[in-house]
N, C-alpha and C positions, 0 to 999 in steps of 0.2 A: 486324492486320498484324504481322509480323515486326519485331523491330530491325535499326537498322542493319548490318549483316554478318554479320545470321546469314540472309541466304539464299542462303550459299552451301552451307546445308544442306539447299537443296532438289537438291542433284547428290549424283550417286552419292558414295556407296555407300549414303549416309541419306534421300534422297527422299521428304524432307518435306512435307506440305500446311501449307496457309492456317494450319489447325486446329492440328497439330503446331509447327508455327514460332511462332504464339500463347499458343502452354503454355510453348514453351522460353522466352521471353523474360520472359514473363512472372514466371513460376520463380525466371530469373535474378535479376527483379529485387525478388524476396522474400529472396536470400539473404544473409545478413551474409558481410563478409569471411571471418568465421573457418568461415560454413557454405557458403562455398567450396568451403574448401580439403576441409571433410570429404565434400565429392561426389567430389573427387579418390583416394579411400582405399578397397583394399577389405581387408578383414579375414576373417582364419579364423572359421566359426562362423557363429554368431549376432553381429550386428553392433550399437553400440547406433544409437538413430534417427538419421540425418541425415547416416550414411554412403551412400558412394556403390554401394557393393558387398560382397558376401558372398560366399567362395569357399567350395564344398561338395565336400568329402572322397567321391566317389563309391563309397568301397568296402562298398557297401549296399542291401539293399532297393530297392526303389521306394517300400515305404509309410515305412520311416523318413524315407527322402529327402523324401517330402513334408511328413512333420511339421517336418521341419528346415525348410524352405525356404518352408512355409506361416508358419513364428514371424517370417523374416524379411521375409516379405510381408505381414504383420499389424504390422508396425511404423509409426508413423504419420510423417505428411510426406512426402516425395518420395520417390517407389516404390524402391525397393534394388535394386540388380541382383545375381542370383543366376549365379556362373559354377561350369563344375566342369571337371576332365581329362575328355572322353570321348572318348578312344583307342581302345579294346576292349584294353586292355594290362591287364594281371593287377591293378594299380594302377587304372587309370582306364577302370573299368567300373561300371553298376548291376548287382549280382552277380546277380538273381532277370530282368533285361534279356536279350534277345537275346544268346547267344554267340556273337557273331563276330568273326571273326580280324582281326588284328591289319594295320597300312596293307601292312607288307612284303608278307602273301601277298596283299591286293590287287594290287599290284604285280608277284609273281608270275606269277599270274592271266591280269593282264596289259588287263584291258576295263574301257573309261570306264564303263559301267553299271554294274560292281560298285562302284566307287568312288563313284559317288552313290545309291546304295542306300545303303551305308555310311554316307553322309552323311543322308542320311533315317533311316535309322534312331537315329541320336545325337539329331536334331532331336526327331522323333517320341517316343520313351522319355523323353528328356531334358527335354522341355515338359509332357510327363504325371509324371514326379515335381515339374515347381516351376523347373527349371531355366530360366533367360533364353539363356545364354551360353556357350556350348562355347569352353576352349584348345585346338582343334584346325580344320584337321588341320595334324601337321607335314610344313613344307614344306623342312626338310631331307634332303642327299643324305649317302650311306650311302658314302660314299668312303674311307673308311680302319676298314680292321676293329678297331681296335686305339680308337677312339670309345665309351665306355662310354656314351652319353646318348643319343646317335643309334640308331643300327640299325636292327632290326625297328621302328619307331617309323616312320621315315622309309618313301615307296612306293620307296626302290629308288636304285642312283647312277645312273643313266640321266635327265638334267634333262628332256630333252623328254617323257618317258614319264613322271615326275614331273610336271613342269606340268599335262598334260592330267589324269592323276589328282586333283592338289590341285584346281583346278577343277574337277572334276568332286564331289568333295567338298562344294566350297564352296555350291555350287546346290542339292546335296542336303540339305544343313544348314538354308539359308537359305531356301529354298521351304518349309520346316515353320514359319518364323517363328522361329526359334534365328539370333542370330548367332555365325558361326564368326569363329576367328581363325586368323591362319596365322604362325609360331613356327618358328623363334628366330631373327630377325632378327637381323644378315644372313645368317646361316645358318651352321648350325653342320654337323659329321660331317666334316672335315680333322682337329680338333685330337684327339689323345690325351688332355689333357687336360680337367677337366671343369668344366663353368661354376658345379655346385655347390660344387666348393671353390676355382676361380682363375677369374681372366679366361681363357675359352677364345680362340682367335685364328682367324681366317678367312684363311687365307695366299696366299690366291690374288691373279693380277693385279689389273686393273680390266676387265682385257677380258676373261680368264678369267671373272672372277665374272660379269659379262655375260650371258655367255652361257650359266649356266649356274645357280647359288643365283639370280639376280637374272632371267634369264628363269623358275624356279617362282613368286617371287614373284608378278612382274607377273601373270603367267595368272593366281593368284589375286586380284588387285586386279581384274583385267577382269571375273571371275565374279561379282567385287560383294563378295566379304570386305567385315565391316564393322570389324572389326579385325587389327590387329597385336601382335605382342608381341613389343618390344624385348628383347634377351636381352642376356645381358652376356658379349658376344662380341665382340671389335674388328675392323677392318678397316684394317692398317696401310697399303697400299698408296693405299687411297683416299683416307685424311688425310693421307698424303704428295704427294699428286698436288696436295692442297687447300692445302698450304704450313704443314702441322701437323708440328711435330717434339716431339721429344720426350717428355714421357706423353702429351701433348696425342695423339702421334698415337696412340697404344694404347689409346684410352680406349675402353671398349664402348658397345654401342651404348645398352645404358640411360640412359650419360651420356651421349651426342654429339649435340648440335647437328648437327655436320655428316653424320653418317649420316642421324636422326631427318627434320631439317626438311630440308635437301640433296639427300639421296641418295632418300629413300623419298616423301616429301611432294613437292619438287622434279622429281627425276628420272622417280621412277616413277608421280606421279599421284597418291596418295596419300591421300583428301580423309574418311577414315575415323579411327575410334579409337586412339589408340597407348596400349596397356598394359608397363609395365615387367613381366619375370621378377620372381621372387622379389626380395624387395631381401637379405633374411636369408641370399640364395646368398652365396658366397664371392667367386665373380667381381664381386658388388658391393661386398660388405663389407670386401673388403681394400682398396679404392681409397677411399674416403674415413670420416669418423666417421660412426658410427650418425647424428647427430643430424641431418649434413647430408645423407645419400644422397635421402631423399623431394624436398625441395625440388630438387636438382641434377638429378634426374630430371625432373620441371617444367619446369626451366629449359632443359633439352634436349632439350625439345620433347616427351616424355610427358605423356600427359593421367591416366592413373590410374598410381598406383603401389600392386601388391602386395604384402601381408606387412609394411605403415610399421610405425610404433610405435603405441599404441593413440594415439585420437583426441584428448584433448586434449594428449599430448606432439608429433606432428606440427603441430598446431596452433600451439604454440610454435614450434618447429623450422623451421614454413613463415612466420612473423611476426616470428622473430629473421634469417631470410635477407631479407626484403624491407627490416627496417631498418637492416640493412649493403650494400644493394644492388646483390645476387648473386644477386635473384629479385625480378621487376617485379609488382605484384599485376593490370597488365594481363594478363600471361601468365597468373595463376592465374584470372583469369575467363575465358581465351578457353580453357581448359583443362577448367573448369567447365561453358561453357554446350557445349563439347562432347560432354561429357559428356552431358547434358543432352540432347541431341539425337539421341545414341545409344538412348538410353532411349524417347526416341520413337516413333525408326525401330520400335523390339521392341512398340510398342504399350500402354508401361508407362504413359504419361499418359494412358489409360482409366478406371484404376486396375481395381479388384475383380480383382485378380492370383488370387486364390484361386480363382472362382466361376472363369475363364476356365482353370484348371488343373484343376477339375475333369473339367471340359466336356471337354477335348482329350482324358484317358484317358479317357472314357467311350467317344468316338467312334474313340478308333484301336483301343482294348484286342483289339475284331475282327478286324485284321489282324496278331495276332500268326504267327499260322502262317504269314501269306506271310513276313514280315521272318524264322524260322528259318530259312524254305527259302532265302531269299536268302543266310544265315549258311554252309549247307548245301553252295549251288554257288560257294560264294568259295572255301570250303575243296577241295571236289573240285578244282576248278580251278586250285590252288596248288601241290598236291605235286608236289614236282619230285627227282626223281634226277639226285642229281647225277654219279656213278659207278655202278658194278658190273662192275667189269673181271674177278669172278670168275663172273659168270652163276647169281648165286643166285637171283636172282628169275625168277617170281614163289615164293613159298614155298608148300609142301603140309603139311598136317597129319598126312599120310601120309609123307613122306618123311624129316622131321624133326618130328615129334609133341613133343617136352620142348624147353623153352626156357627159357633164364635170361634175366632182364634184369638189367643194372643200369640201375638208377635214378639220376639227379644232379636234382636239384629246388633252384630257391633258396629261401630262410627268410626270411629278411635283408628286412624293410621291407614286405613283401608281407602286411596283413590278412586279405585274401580270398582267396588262393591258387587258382585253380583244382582240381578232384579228380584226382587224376591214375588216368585208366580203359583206358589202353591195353592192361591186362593181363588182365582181366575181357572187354574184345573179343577178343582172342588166343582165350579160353578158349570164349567163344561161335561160335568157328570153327574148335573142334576141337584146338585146341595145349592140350596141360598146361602151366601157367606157374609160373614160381620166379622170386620175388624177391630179389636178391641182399642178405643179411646178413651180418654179421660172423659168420666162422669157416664158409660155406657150401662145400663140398667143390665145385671145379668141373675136373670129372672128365671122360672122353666114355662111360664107362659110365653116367653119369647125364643128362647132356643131350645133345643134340643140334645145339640150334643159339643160340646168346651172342646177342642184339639190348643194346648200348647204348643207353640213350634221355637224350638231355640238354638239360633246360631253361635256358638264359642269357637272361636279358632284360632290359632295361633297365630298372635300377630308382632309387630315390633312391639318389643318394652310393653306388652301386655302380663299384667303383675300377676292377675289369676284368669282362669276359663271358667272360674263357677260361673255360677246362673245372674245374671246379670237383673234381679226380678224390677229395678225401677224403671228398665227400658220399656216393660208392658205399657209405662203411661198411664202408670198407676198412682193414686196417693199413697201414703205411707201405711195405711192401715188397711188400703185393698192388696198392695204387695206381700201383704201377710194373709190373706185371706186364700183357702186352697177349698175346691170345689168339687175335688172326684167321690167322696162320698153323697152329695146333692144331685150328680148330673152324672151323666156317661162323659169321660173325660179320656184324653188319650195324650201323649206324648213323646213329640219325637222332636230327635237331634239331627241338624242340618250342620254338625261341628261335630264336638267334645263326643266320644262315646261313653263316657264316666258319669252323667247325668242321676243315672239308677241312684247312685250312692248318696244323692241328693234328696229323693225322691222317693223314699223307702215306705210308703203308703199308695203310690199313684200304684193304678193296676196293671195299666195301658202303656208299654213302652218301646220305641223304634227308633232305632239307629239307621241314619243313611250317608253318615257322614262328612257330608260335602250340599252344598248350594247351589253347584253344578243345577243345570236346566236339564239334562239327563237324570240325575237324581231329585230333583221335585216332582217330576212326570211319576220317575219308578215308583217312587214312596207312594202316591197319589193311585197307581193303578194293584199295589201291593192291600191299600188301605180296603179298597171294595173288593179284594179277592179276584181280580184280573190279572193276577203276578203273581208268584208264590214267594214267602220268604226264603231264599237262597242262602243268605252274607250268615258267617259263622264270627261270631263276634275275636275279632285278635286279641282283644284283651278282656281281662274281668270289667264287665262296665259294672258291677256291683264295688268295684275295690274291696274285696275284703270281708264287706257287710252285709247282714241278713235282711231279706226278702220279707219286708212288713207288709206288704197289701193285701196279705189275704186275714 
């Protein structure tokens, strides 16, 4: 039989048996205080034994992934959980996995199917490398272009067409045996600012938020999410409602009591895992001293916190806060055996993590060709014109044969880059292509028709998504130089859907959101009129502003 209070993990979202409840308690009560706290910790890498968690860097393989993830599953004592980003985002992808685009052009798209495909597929891939644990999906809205973290990341600023999305995510994730989490609490895409280097702010009411970040959550809590991730994002309105002044009311949610246990736990039902963001982000680091953030996170109702200090400095850290009595070491066991019962839920108290990872790629590796095709119609489904007030489409080979691109691609934090193939398609349907270089004559005795192609996406500590125009490889006076009134010119986003608002003269403009090899085909077969525009744009890619090109 269970311990006292822990069967309230047999309610969602952990829905635990006899058996499950018997191991957590059990568990519990082999661990020392200090091997508590180290269930509460997950660490980059390879972790040493007796931590609770291991986040894996997905920009890889599937078989590196599994060596990684096998060393951490081959660690002895109580099973490790292994999380990673699986976004489909140029970052948090398995590079040799299924290419598919990214949450926005699900969103695009616009159908709860693709969106839990989507989720099956991160499950599915993700449990055949080793993986436990996805940070996804984000259940943030796309409401301010000018949001470096957000964007194509988020399905779209439309909350109700988000909820049903994230949900529908979350089922897809969870039906493979993955738990999803759904990130950044309490929702981030208002602020400009970024929670890698400050506290971001969620500026909205309480009834705004309501109805809006706070109804996607909940549809992902109803779906069954078995976590959350606290992000270091405040909610000033709500701590003020709660009689917080002060820093008190600014504080994010990785530290708040009152959002954590309150708002999420209270309000919305809550009875699943709370993971803090990064602690090493900025938004964390600038509010209090390294040595206090892990504990203060605890104490605010988080049950793991990511990125601590290595294990036996938080140790300390969590043992110098309970004998100044700023952290109760009940809290760190009810934190613990939560912990604990998450791991459960994933089936890790079986143990033989490896023998059971094999098993699953053995049995899905067969349906890789459905999970493409599925990659395949997210993408057809997404591209969306957002203009062409000069009637250039569809384009002919014959009519305009030579074509220049430039190129904008970012560098900056991206491992795995996707390839970029759009101009090898062009060529396979007839266009001669030129890449734009430094010192390349663009002339209309030599081309014919200018296509822009620009990738912004959201990446680490990427400070803006505007238009990056030095990357063309351009001097300083050709980056100024714009050509749609000289030449048939067109433009489309392989990123950012917000471009338009940049762009307030070009005539020609296409959203596909993603770098996806799925999505360079679609855009390519949409361009000559072999596809039709489908994708319904999720957000204003205008922001706001009037439509100059005609």
């Amino acid at each position: 039989m269970s311990a006292p209070g822990h069967d309230r993990f047999r309610l969602p979202p952990f829905h635990l048996d006899d058996d499950a409840l018997s191991w957590v308690a059990a568990s519990l009560s082999r661990l020392t205080p200090e091997d508590q706290i180290r269930q509460l910790l997950i660490h980059e890498g390879t972790p040493s034994a007796g931590s609770g968690g291991a986040f894996i860097r997905c920009r890889a393989a599937a078989a590196e992934l599994r060596a990684r993830t096998a060393a951490v599953h081959a660690l002895p004592g109580i099973p490790i959980l292994t999380a990673a980003d699986l976004e489909f985002t140029a970052h948090g992808r398995i590079t040799d996995g299924t290419d598919h685009p990214c949450q926005m052009a699900v969103g695009a798209a616009g159908e709860r199917e693709l969106a839990r495909r989507m989720g099956t597929i991160a499950g599915t891939e993700g449990l055949a490398a080793g993986i436990d644990w996805t940070f996804a999906p984000v259940a943030d809205l796309a409401l301010n272009h000018r949001s470096p973290s957000v964007n194509l990341r988020s399905f779209g600023a439309d909350a109700a067409r988000a909820a049903e999305l994230v949900a529908a995510y979350v089922e897809g994730v969870q039906e493979t045996g993955m738990a999803a989490t759904l990130k950044h609490w309490p929702g981030d895409g208002l602020d400009e600012r970024d929670q890698h280097f400050t506290t971001a702010r969620n500026p909205l009411t309480v009834s705004e938020w309501r109805s809006s970040f706070g109804a996607v959550f909940a549809a992902g809590i109803r779906a069954g999410a078995k976590a959350v991730m606290s992000a270091h994002i405040s909610f000033p309105a709500y701590a003020l409602e709660n009689g917080k002044t002060g820093t008190d009311a600014h504080l994010p949610a990785s530290l708040s009591a009152l959002l954590n246990i309150d708002l999420l736990r209270g309000e919305l039902g809550f009875g699943g895992l709370i993971v803090t963001d990064a602690l090493v982000m900025g938004g964390a680091s600038s509010r209090l001293a390294w040595a206090d953030l892990a504990p203060a996170a605890v104490g605010a109702g988080c049950d793991m916190v990511l990125f601590p200090p290595p294990d036996e400095e938080s140790v300390a850290y969590f043992k110098r806060a309970i004998e100044r009595g700023t952290l109760s070491r009940k809290r760190v066991e009810e934190a613990a055996a939560r912990v604990l019962a998450f791991k459960a839920s994933l089936g890790l108290h079986h143990g033989d993590a490896e023998k059971a990872m094999k098993s699953q790629a053995v049995a899905r590796s067969s349906k890789a060709a459905e999970r493409n095709a599925w990659a395949r119609e997210c993408a057809e489904r997404s591209i969306t014109l957002v203009k062409d007030t000069q009637r250039l489409l569809p384009l002919s080979a014959e009519r305009t044969p030579r074509v220049l691109l430039f190129v904008s691609r970012p560098t900056e934090f991206i491992a795995a880059q996707r390839p970029f193939i759009l101009d090898s398609i062009l060529e396979e349907k007839g266009f001669e292509t030129t890449v734009y270089r430094e010192g390349t004559v663009v002339d209309r005795d030599l081309f014919d028709l200018l296509i822009y192609v620009v990738e912004e996406q959201p990446v680490f500590v990427a400070e803006s998504l505007l238009i990056k125009w030095r990357r063309f490889g351009a001097n300083h006076q050709a980056t100024m130089r714009r050509y749609w009134r000289d030449f048939p010119t067109l433009f489309i986003s392989l990123g950012s859907p917000f471009h338009a608002f940049e762009l307030p003269a070009c005539r020609t403009i296409i959203n596909a959101y993603s770098s996806a090899e799925p999505s360079q085909r679609a855009v390519a077969d949409a361009l000559v009129g072999a596809l039709p525009f489908r994708g319904v744009s999720p957000v204003d890619p205008f922001c706001g502003s009037a439509d100059e090109s005609e």
